[in-house]
C-alpha positions as CSV (number, residue, x, y, z in Angstrom):
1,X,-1.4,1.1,29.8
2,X,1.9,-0.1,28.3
3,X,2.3,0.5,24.2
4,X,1.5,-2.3,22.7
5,X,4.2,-4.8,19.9
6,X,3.4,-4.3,16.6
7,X,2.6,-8.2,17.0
8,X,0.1,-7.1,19.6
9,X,-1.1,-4.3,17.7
10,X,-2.0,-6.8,14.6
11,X,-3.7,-9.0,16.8
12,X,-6.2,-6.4,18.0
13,X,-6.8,-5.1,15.1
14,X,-7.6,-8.2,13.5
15,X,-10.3,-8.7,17.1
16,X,-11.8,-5.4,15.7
17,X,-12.0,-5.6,12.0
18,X,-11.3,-9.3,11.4
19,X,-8.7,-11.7,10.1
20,X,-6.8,-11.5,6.8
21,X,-5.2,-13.9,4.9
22,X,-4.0,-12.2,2.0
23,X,-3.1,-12.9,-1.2
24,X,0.4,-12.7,-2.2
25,X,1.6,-11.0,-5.4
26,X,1.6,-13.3,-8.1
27,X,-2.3,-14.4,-6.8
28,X,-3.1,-11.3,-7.2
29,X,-2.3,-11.1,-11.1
30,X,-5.2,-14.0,-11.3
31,X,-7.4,-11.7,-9.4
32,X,-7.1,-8.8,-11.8
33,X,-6.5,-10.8,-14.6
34,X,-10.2,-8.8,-16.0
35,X,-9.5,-4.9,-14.4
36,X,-8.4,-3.1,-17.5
37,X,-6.9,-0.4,-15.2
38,X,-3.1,0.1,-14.2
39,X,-2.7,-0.6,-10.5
40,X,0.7,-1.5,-9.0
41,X,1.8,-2.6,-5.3
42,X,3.6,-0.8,-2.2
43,X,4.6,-1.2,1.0
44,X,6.8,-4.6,2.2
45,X,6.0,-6.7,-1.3
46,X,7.8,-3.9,-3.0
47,X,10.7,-3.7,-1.0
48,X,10.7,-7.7,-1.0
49,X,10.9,-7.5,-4.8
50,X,13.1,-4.7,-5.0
51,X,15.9,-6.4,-2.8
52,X,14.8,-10.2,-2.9
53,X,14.9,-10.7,1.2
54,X,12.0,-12.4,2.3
55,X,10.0,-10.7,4.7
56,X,6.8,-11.5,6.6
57,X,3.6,-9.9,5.4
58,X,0.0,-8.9,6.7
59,X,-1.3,-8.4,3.7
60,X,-0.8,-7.0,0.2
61,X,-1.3,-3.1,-0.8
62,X,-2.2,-2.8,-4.1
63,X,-3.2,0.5,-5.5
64,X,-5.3,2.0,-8.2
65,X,-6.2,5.2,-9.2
66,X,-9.4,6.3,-7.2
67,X,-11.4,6.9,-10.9
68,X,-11.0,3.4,-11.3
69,X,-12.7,2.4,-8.4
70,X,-15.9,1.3,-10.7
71,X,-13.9,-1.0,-12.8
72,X,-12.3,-3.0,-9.9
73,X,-15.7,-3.3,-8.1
74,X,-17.4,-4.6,-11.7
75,X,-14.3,-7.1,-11.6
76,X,-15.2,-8.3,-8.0
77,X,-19.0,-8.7,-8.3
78,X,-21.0,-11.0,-6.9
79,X,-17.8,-13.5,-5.5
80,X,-16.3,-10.6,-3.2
81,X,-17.5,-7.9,-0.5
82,X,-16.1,-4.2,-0.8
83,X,-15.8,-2.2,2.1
84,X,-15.0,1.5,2.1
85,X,-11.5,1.2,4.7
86,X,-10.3,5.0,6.2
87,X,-10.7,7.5,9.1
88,X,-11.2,4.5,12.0
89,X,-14.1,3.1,10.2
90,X,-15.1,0.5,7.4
91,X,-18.4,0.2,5.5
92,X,-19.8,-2.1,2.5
93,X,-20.0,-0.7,-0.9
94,X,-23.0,-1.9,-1.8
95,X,-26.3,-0.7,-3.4
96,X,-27.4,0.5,0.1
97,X,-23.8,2.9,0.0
98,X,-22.7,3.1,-3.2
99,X,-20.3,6.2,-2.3
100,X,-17.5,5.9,0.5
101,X,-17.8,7.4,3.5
102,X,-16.4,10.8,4.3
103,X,-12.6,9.7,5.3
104,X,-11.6,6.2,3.1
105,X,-9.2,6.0,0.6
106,X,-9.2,2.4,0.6
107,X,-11.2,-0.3,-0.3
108,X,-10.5,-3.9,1.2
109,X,-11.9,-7.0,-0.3
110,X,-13.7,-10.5,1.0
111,X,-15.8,-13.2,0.0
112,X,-18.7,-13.0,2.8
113,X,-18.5,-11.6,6.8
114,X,-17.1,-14.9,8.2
115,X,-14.5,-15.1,5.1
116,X,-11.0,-13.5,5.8
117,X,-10.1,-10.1,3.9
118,X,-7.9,-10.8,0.6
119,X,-6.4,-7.6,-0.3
120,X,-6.4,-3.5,0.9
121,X,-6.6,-1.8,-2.3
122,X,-5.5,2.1,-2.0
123,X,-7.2,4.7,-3.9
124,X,-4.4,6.9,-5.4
125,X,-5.7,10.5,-6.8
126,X,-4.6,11.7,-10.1
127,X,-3.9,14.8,-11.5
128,X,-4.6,14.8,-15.0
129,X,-3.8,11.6,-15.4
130,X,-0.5,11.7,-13.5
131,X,0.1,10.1,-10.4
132,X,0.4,12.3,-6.7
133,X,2.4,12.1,-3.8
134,X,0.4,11.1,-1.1
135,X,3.1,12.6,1.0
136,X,3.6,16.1,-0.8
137,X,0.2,16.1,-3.1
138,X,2.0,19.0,-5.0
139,X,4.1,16.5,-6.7
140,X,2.8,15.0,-9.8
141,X,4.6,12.5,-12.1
142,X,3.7,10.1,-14.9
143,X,3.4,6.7,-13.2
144,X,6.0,5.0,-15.3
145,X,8.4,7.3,-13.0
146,X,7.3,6.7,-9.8
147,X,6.9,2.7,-10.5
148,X,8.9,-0.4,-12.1
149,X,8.1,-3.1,-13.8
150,X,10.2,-6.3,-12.3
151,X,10.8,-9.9,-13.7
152,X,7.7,-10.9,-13.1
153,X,5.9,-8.3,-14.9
154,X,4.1,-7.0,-12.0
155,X,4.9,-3.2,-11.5
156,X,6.0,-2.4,-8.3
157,X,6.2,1.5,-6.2
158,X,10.0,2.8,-6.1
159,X,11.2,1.4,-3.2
160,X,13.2,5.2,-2.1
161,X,9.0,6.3,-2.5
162,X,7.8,3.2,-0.2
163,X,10.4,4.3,2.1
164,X,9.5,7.8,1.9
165,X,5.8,7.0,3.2
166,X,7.5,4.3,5.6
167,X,9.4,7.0,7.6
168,X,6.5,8.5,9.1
169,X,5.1,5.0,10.1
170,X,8.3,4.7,11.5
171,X,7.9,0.6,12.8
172,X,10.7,-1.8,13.5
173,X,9.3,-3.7,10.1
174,X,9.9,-0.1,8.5
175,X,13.8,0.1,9.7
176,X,14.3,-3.1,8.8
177,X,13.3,-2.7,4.9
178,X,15.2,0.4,5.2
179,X,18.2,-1.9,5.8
180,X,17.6,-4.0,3.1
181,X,17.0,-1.8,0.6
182,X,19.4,1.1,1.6
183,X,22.7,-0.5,-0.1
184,X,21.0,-1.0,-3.5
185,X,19.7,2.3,-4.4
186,X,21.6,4.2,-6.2
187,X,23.2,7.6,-4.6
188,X,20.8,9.9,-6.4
189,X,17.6,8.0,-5.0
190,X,19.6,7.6,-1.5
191,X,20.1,11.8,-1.8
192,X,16.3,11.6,-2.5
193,X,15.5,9.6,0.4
194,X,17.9,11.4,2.9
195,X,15.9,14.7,1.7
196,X,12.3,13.5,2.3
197,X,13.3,12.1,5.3
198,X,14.8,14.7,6.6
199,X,11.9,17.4,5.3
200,X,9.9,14.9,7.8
201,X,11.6,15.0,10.9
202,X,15.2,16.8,10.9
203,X,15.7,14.8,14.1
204,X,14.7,11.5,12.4
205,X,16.2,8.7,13.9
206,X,16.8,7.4,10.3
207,X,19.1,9.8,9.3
208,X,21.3,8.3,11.3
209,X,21.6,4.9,9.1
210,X,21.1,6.9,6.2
């Protein structure tokens, strides 16, 4: 069986788990106008923000740490459905499952079954309060360090640290927000970025734009 595009890729996944139409960043303020949590947002919004090149988007990835998880779903009830999102299979959070099952770290949102999903919210772990590495869970770092805040006060991952998690995905969309961002960050987050790729893959085929 031939691989599939990524266009063909979204398509069956959507047959699978259903359609999304996502909100965008600045609806998602409104959303979480009430969660008295920090949360912040990665993947391509970030990089749009960072570089201000439009890009097409799926969805939005916003992320909070996992201990919140009981404030966002206090925020969302009654108007939205959680479903526990991670290792190949989704599940309500609900008074039947109040826990996730074994495997998510991710919690996407809707209003009923027929109702497209709104937003995939990732559940970051902490470590004492400090934010970790999904990548290399041995780094820790105060979340103002690994995030900014941009114009329109919505605080966005680094984009060398979306990258990062991006060169294992390794996707055309990937390359291409490599591109975009690439000239703007500055040469220590560029030596950053040419290091975690590298500890990644030492054959990586982005080391040779980078």
């Amino acid at each position: 069986m031939a691989d599939l595009t990524e266009d063909e890729e979204e398509i069956e996944f959507q047959r699978l788990y259903g359609a999304w139409d996502s909100l965008d960043p600045a609806e998602t303020v409104e959303f979480l106008r009430d969660f008295e949590a920090p949360w912040w947002v990665v993947g391509g919004w970030a990089i749009e923000a960072f570089t201000g090149v439009p890009r097409p988007h799926e969805d939005i990835d916003v992320v909070i740490f996992a201990r919140d998880l009981p404030k966002l779903l206090d925020v969302v009830h009654g108007r939205y459905h959680a479903w526990g999102a991670g290792a190949g299979a989704i599940r309500p959070v609900n008074d039947t499952w109040p826990e996730l099952h074994e495997g998510a770290s991710q919690v996407w949102l809707r209003e009923h079954a027929t109702a497209p999903w709104i937003m995939d919210c990732i559940l970051s772990e902490d470590h004492e309060g400090q934010w970790v590495s999904r990548r290399d869970p041995a780094w820790h770092a105060p979340l103002d360090d690994v995030t900014w805040v941009a114009a329109d006060g919505i605080r966005y991952l680094r984009p060398e640290v979306v990258l990062q998690h991006k060169a294992r995905l390794d996707r055309s969309k990937d390359l291409r927000d490599l591109v975009a961002a690439w000239p703007l960050l500055g040469e220590n987050e560029r030596a950053w970025l040419r290091d975690a790729v590298r500890r990644e893959d030492a054959e990586h085929r982005w080391l040779g734009v980078i």
